[in-house]
Each structure stands twice: as C-alpha cells, then as structure tokens.
MIRO-955403 format. One record per residue (C-alpha): chain; x, y, z. Coordinates in Angstrom, 3 decimals. Each point is the difference from the previous one (the first is absolute). Layout:
BEGIN
{rec A, {X, Y, Z}} ...
// end
This chain:
BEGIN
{rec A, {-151.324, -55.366, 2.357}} {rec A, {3.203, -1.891, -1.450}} {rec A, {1.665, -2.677, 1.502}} {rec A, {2.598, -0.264, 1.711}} {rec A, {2.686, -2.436, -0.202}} {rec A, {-0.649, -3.663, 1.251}} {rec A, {3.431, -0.261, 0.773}} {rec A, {1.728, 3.443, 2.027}} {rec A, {3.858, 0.748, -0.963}} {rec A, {2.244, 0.142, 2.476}} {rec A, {1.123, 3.294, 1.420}} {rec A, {2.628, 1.481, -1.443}} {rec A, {3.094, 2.065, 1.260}} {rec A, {-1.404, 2.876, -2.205}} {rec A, {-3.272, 0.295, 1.983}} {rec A, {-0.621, 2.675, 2.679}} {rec A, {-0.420, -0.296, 3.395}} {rec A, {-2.471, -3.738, 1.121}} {rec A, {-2.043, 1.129, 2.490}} {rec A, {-2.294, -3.259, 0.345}} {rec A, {-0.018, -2.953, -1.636}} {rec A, {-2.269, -3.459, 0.153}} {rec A, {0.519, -2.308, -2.520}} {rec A, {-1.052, -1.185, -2.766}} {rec A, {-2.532, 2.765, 0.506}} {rec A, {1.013, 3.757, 0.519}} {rec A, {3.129, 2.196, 0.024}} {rec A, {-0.558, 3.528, 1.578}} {rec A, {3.073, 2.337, -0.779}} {rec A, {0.216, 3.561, 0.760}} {rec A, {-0.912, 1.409, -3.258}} {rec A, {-2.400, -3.050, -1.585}} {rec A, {-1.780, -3.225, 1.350}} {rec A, {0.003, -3.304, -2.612}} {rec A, {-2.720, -2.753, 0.649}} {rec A, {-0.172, -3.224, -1.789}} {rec A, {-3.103, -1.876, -0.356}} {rec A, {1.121, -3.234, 0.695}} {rec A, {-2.667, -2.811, -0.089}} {rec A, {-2.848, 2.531, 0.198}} {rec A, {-0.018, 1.473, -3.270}} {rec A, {-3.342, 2.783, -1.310}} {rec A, {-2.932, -1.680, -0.821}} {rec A, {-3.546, 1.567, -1.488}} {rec A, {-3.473, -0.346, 1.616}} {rec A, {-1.777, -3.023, -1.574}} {rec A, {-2.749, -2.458, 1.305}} {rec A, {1.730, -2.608, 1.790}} {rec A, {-0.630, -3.837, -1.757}} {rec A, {0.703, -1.570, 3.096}} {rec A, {-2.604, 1.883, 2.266}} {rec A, {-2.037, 2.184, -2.041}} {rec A, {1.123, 2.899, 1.898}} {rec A, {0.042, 3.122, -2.095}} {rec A, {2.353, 2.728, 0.093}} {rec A, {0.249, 3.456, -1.585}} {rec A, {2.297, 3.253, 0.635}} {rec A, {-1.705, 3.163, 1.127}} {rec A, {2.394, 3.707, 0.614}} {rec A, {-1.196, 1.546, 2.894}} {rec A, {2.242, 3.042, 0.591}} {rec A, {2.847, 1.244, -2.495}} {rec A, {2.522, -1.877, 2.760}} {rec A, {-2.327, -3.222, 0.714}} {rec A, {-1.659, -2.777, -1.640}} {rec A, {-1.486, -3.476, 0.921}} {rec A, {-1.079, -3.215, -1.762}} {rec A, {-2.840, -1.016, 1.212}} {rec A, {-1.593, -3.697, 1.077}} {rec A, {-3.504, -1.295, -0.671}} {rec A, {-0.595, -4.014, 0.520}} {rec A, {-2.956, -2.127, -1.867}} {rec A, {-3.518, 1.591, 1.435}} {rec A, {-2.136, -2.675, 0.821}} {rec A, {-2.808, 2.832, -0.687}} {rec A, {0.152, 3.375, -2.039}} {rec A, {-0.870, 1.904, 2.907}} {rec A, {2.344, -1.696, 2.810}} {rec A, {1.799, 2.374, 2.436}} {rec A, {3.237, -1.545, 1.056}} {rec A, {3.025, 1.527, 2.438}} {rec A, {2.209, 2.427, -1.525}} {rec A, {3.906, -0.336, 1.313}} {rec A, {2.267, 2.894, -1.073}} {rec A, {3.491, -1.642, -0.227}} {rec A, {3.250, 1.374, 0.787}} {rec A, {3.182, -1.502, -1.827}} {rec A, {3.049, -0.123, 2.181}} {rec A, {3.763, -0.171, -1.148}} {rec A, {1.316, 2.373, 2.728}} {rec A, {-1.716, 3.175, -1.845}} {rec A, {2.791, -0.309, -2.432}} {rec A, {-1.342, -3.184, -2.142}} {rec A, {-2.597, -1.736, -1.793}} {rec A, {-3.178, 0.528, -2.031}} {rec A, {-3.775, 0.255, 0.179}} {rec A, {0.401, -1.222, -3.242}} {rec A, {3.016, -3.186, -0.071}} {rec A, {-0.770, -3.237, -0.436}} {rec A, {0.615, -1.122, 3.621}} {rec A, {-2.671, 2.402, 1.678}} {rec A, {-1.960, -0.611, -3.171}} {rec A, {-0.155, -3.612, 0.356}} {rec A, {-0.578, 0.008, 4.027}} {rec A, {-3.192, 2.390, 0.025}} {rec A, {-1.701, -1.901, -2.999}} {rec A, {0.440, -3.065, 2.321}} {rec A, {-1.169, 1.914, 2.996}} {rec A, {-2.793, 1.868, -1.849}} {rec A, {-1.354, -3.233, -0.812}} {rec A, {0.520, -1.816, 3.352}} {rec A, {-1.356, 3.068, 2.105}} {rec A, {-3.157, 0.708, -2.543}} {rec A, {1.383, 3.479, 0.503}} {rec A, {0.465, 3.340, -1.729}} {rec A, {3.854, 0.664, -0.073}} {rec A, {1.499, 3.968, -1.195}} {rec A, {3.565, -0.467, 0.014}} {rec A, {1.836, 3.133, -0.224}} {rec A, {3.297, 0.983, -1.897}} {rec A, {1.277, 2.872, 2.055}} {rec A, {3.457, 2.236, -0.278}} {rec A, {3.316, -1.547, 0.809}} {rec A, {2.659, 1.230, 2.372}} {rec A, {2.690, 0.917, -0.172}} {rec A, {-0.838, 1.867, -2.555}} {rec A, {-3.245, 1.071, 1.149}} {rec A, {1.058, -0.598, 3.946}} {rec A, {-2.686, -0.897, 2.628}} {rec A, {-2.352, 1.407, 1.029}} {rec A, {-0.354, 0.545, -3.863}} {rec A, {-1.822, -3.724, 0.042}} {rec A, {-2.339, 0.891, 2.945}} {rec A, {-1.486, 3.106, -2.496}} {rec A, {-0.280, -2.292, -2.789}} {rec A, {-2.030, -2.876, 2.139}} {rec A, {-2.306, 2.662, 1.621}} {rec A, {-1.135, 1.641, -3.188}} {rec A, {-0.759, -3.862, -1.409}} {rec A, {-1.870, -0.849, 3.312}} {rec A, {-1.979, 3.130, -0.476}} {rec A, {-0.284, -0.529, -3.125}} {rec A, {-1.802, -3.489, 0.346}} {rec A, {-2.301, 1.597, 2.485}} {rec A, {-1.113, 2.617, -2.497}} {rec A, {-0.632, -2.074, -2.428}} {rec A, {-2.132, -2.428, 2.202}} {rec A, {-1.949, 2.858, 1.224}} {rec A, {0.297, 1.810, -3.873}} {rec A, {0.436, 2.692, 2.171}} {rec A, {1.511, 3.544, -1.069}} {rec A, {-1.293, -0.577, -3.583}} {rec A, {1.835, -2.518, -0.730}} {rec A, {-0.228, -2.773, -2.576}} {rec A, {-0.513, -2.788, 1.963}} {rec A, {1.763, -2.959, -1.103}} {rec A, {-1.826, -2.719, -1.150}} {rec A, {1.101, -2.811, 2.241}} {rec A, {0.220, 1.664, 2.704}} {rec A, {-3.219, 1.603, -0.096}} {rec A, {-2.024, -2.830, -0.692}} {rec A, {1.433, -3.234, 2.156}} {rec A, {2.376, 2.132, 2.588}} {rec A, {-1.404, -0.738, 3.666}} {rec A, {1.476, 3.459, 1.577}} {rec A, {-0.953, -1.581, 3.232}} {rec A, {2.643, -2.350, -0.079}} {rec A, {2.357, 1.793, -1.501}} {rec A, {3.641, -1.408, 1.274}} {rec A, {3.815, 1.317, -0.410}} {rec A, {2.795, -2.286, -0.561}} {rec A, {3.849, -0.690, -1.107}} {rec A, {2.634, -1.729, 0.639}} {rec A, {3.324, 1.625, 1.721}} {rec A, {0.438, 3.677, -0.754}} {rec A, {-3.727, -0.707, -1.736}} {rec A, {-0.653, -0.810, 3.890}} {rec A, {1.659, 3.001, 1.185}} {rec A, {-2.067, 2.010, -2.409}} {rec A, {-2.952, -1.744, 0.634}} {rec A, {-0.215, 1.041, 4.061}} {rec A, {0.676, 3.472, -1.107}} {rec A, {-2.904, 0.188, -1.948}} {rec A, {-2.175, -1.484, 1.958}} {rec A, {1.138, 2.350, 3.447}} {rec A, {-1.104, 2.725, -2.247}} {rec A, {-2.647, -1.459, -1.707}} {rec A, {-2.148, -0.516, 3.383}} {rec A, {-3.542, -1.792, -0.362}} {rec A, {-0.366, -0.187, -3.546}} {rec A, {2.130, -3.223, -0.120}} {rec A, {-0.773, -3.142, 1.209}} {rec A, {2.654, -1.653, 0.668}} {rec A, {4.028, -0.489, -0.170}} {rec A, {2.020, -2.799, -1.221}} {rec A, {3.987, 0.248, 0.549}} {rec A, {1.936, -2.496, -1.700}} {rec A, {3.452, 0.128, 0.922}} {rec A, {-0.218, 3.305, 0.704}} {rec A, {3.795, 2.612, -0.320}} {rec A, {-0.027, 1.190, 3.549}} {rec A, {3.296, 0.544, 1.746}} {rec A, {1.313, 1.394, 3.397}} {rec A, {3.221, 0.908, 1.822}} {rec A, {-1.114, -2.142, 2.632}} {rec A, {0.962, -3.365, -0.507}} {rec A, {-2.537, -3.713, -0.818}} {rec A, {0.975, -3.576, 0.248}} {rec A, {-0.691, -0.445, -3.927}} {rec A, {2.936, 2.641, -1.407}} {rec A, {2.593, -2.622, 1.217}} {rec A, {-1.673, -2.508, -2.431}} {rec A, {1.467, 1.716, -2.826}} {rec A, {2.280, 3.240, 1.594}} {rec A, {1.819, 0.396, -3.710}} {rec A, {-3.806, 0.532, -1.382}} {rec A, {-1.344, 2.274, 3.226}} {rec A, {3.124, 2.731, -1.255}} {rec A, {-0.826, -0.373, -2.917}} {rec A, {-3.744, 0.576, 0.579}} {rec A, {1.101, 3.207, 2.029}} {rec A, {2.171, 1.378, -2.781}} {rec A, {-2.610, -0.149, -2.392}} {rec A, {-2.376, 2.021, 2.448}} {rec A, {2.728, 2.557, 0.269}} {rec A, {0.242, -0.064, -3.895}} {rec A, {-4.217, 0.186, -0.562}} {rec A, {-0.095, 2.470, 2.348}} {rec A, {3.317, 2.302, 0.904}} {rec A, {-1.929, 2.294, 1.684}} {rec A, {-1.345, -2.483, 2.599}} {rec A, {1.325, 0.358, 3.636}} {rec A, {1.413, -3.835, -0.047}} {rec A, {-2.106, -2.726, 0.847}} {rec A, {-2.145, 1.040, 2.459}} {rec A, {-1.340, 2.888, -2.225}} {rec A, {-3.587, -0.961, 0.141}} {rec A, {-0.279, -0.480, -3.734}} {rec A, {2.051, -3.106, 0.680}} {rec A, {-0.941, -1.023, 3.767}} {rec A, {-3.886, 0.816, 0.881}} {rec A, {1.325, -1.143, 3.625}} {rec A, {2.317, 2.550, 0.105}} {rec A, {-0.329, 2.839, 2.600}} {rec A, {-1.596, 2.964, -1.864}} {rec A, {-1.813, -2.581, -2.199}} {rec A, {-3.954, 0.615, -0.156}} {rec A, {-1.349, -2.709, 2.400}} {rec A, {-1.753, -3.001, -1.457}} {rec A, {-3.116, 0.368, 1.776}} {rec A, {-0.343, 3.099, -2.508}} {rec A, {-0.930, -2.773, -2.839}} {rec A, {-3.228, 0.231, -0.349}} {rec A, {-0.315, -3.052, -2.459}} {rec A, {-1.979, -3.174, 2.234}} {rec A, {2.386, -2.418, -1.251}} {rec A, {3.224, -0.992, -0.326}} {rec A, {2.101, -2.952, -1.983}} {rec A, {3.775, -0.141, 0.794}} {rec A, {1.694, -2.764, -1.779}} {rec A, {3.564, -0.776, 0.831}} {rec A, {2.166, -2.664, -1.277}} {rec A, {2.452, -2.296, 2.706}} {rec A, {3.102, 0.497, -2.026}} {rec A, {-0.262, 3.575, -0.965}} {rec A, {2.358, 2.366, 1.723}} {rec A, {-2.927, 2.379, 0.281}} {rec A, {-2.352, -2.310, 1.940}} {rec A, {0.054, 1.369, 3.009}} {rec A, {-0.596, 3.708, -0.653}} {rec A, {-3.177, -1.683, -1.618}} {rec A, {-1.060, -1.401, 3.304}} {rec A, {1.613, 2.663, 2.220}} {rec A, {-2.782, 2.642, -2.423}} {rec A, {-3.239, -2.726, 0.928}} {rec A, {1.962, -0.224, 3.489}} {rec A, {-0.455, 3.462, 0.498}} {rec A, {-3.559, 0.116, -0.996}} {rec A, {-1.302, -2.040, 2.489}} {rec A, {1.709, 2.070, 2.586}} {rec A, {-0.751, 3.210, -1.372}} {rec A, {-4.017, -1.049, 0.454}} {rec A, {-1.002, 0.070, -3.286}} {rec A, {-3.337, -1.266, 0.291}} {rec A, {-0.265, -2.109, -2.641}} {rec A, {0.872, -3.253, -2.061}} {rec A, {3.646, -0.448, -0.500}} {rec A, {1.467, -3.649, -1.123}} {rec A, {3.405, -0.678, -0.924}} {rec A, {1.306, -3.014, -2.424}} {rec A, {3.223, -1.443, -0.590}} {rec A, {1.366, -2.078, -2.476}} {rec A, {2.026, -2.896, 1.315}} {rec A, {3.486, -0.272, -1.250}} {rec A, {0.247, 2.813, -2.720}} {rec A, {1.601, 3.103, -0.976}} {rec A, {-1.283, 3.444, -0.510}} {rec A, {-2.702, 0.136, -3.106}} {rec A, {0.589, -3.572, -0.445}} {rec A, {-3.786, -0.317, -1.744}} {rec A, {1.620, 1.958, -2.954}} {rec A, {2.857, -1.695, -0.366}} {rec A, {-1.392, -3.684, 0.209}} {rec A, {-4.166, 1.044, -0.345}} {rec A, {-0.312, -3.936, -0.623}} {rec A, {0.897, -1.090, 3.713}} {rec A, {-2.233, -1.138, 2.529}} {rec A, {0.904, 2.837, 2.065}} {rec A, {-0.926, 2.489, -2.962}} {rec A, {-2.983, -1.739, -0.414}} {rec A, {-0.767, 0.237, 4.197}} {rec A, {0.780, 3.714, -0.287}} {rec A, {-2.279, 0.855, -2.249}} {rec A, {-2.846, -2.226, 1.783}} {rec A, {0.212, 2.152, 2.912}} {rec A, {-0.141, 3.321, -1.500}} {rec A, {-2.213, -1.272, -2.024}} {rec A, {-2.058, -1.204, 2.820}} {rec A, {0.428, 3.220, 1.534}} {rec A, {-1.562, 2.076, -2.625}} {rec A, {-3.431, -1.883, -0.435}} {rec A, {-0.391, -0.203, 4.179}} 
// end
C-alpha cells in the first residue's frame, strides 16, 4: 500500500462537496475520502527485539487479513490464550498493520503470554458498515477452523499447535469494541470471553460524559452517520446495543466480560451504561468494568508508556489468564 502524505493539504475552493472531516486524519467528500497516516505509518511483521514477540501476515478471505501474535514459549508445546483484536478508528481509520497497533499488541502479546490475530478489515465509507461486521465474522470463523483444521483446511501452524480454543477471547478498542460485542452476540459459546476498550456506542438518549467534550460527541455522531448512512441514527442497534429493538444482552452467551472505560473520554459512560445493563439484564455471569483515571479515549495508544497504559493492560491481561 503507498503512503500517504505525513502532512494533508488544505482544502481547496476547487474540491467538491466536505461531507466529514477530522483532522489531521481523514477527509470524506462526496465523490472520494483522503486519509493521512500521520504518526502511524505501515510497518512489516518482524520478531520484536524488545519482547521476542513474533509476528507474521496471514490473508484469510480476498477482503480480510490479520497479523498474527506469538510471545517467547517457555515450552514447544505450551497452549496459551488466543485474543482476536479489533482496531478501532470509528470504522473509517487505522490498520491491523500501522505501527501504533503494531507496537501495542507486541507489548500486550508479551505481557498477556497470549495468542493475538489482529484483523485488517474493509473501511467505510467506502465499504460502509455493516461491510466491517462481514469482514470480522469470516476472520473469527476463520480462526476457529483453523484451530479445529476443520473443513479441510490447512491449519495454520501457530495456531494449531499453541492456540488454547478454550480461552479463546475477542477484543478492540472503540469501533474495534463495537465490533467486538457483535461478534461475540453471534458467536454464542464458542468464545470465552469479551474485552471492550473504549468501546463506539452512542444513543439519542443523553449521559453525563458527552458534556465533557460536546464539540467531540457531534463529531463522534457525524462520523456514525458517515460509516454507516443507512443506520436509523443513534439508537440503530449497530451503534446502541441498549437501544429498544437491540438483541438483549443476556443473549451473550460468552461467561465473561471486560469493559474498560477511561474518566476523560466522552464515551465513558455508554461503556458503563453497556456493563450497567448487564447486570440488570441477569446475565449470569462475570462482568467487571475498569476505568482509567484522568484520560481520554484510547489514551494507551497514544501515550502506551503511562502508568495508566501500563494498568490497562494489567487488567486485561489479568483477565485473560483467570
């Protein structure tokens, strides 16, 4: 894939009609979208110096890939967690494959002793929700398959051999969270658990958290309208799972849930309103929710080396090998 410019040009009086626009990031006009990789830049799979985590690229469907995870194995025949990893950036952003998601899940790999398949799905608007829930299905079925080697497939090597599909966990940060409960409502039993980090829910109803930022909450419900213009505004249960007409959450059949919010994030409390609703919905099992004191939404990607990063990833962490 070629880069893209590290520094966007400004619009110009020539262009056609702006229909979105969050810089220094992503333009979205009527006829084209631009995206600029600024600070998180391509980079190839590679054994990681730092942790010994190694990392190679796999194609799963014409439309999806992944890069996959596997830490230092204290013994050639260890079975560890697997966590299939959801980027976020509002269905409209980011890579499986930059350098910011790239970094992170070698850390986390590491830390967790874990298994981690992060996907590179299809990006809306071109390719407009629920174009990104197809995409994440066929990878989650596909990492089932191969753990099983199931339908004749070639089972993949790492997978096959140190993949524990027992504890087999979905994650991702913001619309990666979104995605994430999505696949796990439909996946049913054979997942283990959830973790939602920061998860992309909104609502017409409104939370004590979108006046910590109300500039950033429209803009968060623009996007959604741009993702998806097909949705039926923010309480389309793509967006809102608490939404009336939303499948209830005592349908999630997973035993255990993560939800990880963060105190300055104008999202935060459609995080807590989703574990909220999960006690009351009598879910019977483990649900636990997190929050970061004093940060902004994915905060652990853009400062990974803060103590609150570091705290994050302890309790997911922590999570997984319960």
């Amino acid at each position: 894939m070629s880069a893209a410019p590290s520094e966007p040009p400004a619009a110009t009086a020539g262009d056609d009609e702006l229909l979105y626009e969050s810089m220094p990031r992503l333009r979205v006009y009527r006829s084209r979208v631009e995206r600029y990789l600024v600070g998180s830049e391509f980079v190839a799979a590679s054994t990681d110096a730092a942790t010994g985590v190694a990392s190679r690229d796999t194609a799963i469907s014409p439309n999806v890939s992944a890069r996959l995870y596997l830490p230092r194995l204290d013994a050639a025949d260890a079975r560890l967690p697997i966590l299939v990893y959801y980027h976020g950036g509002g269905f409209c952003l980011f890579s499986a494959f930059d350098s910011n998601y790239h970094a992170y899940l070698n850390a986390f790999a590491a830390r967790a002793n874990a298994i981690v398949v992060s996907v590179e799905y299809r990006l809306a608007p071109e390719h407009p929700v629920p174009a990104a829930y197809a995409d994440l299905w066929d990878a989650l079925a596909w990492v089932l398959s191969q753990v099983a080697a199931s339908a004749g497939a070639e089972p993949d090597p790492w997978l096959a051999r140190h993949a524990d599909l027992s504890r087999l966990y979905l994650s991702g940060d913001s619309a990666g969270a979104n995605i994430a409960h999505h696949m796990a409502m439909r996946a049913g039993a054979s997942v283990r658990g959830l973790v939602l980090v920061h998860p992309y829910f909104l609502g017409s109803d409104e939370v004590g958290s979108d006046g910590l930022d109300p500039a950033m909450r429209e803009r968060l419900g623009r996007l959604w309208r741009v993702a998806c213009p097909a949705a039926a505004g923010e309480d389309d249960p793509l967006i809102n799972p608490l939404a009336d007409g939303a499948p209830g959450l005592e349908a999630l059949a997973c035993g255990r849930v993560l939800v990880c919010v963060a105190e300055a994030d104008v999202l935060r409390d459609r995080g807590r309103a989703y574990y909220d609703r999960l006690g009351a919905s009598g879910w019977p099992a483990e649900a636990e929710v997190w929050q970061a004191p004093g940060k902004g939404h994915r905060f652990h990607l853009l400062e990974p080396g803060c103590d609150e990063a570091a705290a994050q990833d302890r309790a997911i962490s922590g999570f997984l090998n319960r």
